[in-house]
N, C-alpha and C positions, 0 to 999 in steps of 0.2 A: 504494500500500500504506500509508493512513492508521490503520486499526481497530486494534486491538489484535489481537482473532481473527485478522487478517490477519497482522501481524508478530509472534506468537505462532509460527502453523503457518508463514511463513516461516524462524522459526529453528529450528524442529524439523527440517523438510527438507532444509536447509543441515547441520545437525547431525551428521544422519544420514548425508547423503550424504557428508560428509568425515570421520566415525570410524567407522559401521557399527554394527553388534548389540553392544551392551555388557555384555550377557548378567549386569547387575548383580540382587540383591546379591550378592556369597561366602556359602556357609554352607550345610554338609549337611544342617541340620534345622531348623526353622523355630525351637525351639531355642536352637540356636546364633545364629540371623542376630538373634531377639532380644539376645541375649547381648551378641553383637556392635556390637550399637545403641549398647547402652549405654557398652560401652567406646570407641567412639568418639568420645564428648564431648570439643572440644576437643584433637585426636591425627590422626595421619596415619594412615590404612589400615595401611602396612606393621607398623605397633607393636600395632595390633589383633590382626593375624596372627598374628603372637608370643605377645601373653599368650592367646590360642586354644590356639595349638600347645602351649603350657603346660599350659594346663587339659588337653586332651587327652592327653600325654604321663603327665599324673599322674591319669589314669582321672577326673575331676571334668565332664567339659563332658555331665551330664543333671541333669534337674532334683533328684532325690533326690542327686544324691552332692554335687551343689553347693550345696543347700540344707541341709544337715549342715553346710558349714564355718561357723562364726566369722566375721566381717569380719574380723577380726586374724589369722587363719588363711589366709584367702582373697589378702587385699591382697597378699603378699610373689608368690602365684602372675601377680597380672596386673600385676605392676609394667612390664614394655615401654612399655604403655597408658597409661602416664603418670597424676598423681595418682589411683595406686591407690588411697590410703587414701579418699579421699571415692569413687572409685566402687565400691569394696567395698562400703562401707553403702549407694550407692545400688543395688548390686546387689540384697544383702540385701534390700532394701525391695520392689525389683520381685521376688524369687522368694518375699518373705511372702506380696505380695499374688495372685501366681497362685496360690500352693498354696491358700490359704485361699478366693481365688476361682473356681478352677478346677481343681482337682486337679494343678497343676505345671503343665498344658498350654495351651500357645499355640494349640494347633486350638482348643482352647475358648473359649479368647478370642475368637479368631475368629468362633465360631459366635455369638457376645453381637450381632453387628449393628457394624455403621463409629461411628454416635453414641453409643451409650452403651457402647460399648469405648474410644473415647476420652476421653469424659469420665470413665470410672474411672481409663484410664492417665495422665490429666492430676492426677489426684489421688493420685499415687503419690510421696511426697518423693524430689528428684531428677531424675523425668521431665518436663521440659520439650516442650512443642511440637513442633521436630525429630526427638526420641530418641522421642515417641507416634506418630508419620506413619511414621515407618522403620518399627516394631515393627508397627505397622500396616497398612502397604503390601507390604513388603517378608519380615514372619515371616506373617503372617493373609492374605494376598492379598485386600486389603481397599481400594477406590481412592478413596485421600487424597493428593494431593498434597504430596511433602516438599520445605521450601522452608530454604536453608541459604546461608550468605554467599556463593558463588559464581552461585546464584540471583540472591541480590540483586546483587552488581556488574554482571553482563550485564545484566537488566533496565535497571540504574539507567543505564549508560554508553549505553544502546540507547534510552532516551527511554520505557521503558514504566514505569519507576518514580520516585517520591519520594522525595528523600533518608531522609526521617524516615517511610517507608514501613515501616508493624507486619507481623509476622509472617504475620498472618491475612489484613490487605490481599493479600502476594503471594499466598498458598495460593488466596485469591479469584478471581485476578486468573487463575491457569490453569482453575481449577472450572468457571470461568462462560465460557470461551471452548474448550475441549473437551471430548468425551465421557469421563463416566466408568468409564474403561478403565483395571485394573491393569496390563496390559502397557505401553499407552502411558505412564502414569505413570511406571513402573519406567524404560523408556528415554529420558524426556526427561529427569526428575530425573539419572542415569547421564550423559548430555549434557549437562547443563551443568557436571558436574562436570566432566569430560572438557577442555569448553574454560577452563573456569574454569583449571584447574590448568597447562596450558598454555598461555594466550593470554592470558585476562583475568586477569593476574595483579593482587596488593595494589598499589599505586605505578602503576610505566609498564605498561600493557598492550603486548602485544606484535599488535598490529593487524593489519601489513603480513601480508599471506598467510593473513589468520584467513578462516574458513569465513563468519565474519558482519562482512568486510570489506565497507562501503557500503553495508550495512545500510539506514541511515537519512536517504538520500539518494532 
């Protein structure tokens, strides 16, 4: 097992068979899972949840009620989410650019095509890279590969990556070695999260008994 396609779909397999259907992203409306993108720069899942359940609590999580607020208005709602005040405004920015691009709606985004919906959400102040492939893959059922630091340690420790390996090297590096398949995306990216947060942790990884122990023997 030298290719990359080879230890690629070996760690999917392995993946799969020791966590199961990940059933990833959360989020009742495609909506929301954008919404949710966004808050998750930089935050753990569970503090997402919260300033969700917030917004919903205070009747805000559609695109008209939550495009009414203020960033100064907004911020104090998704505070869990950690520095609300800069993702307020970059909220702001992604629900200017839908209204004005597509009437509020992320199906319509969707319907804009994978490249040239990403390159507008790339040019959206705030949307980096990650938070465009989420919104992308994950609200638009659209198959981009999302690649995020858990990505990169399993690759890096598992001999498929670079230290100094760009963003777009990895997103490449699954493109060109499976099919593209929004399911499949949706649960490998969910998988590596999975072992990332578990096994390959920042520092000591926790090896002994990992699903991609011997891997690379």
């Amino acid at each position: 097992m030298n290719t990359a396609a080879e230890l690629l779909r070996e760690i999917y397999r392995r993946l799969e068979a020791a966590y199961g259907d990940q059933q990833w992203w959360p989020g009742e409306t495609p909506f929301e899972i954008a919404v949710g993108a966004i808050l998750t720069q930089n935050t753990a899942w569970g503090n997402v949840e919260k300033a969700l359940a917030r917004l919903r609590e205070a009747d805000r999580l559609t695109f008209e009620r939550l495009a009414a607020l203020p960033p100064e208005t907004l911020a104090p709602l998704i505070k869990p989410a950690g520095y609300y005040n800069v993702k307020a405004r970059r909220l702001a920015a992604f629900l200017d650019f839908l209204g004005a691009e597509y009437g509020g709606r992320v199906e319509a985004l969707a319907e804009e095509g994978l490249s040239p919906a990403r390159e507008k959400l790339l040019a959206v102040k705030g949307i980096g890279p990650e938070t465009a492939d989420s919104i992308l893959l994950y609200a638009c059922g659209l198959p981009t590969f999302v690649v995020d630091a858990y990505t990169y340690r399993v690759l890096f420790r598992h001999g498929l990556a670079e230290e100094a390996a760009s963003y777009d090297e990895l997103k490449e590096l699954f493109e060109a070695h499976l099919p593209p398949e929004v399911a499949l995306y949706n649960q490998y990216h969910a998988l590596l999260v999975r072992v990332g947060r578990e096994r390959c942790r920042r520092g000591e990884p926790r090896c002994a008994g990992c699903a991609l122990e011997g891997l690379n023997r």
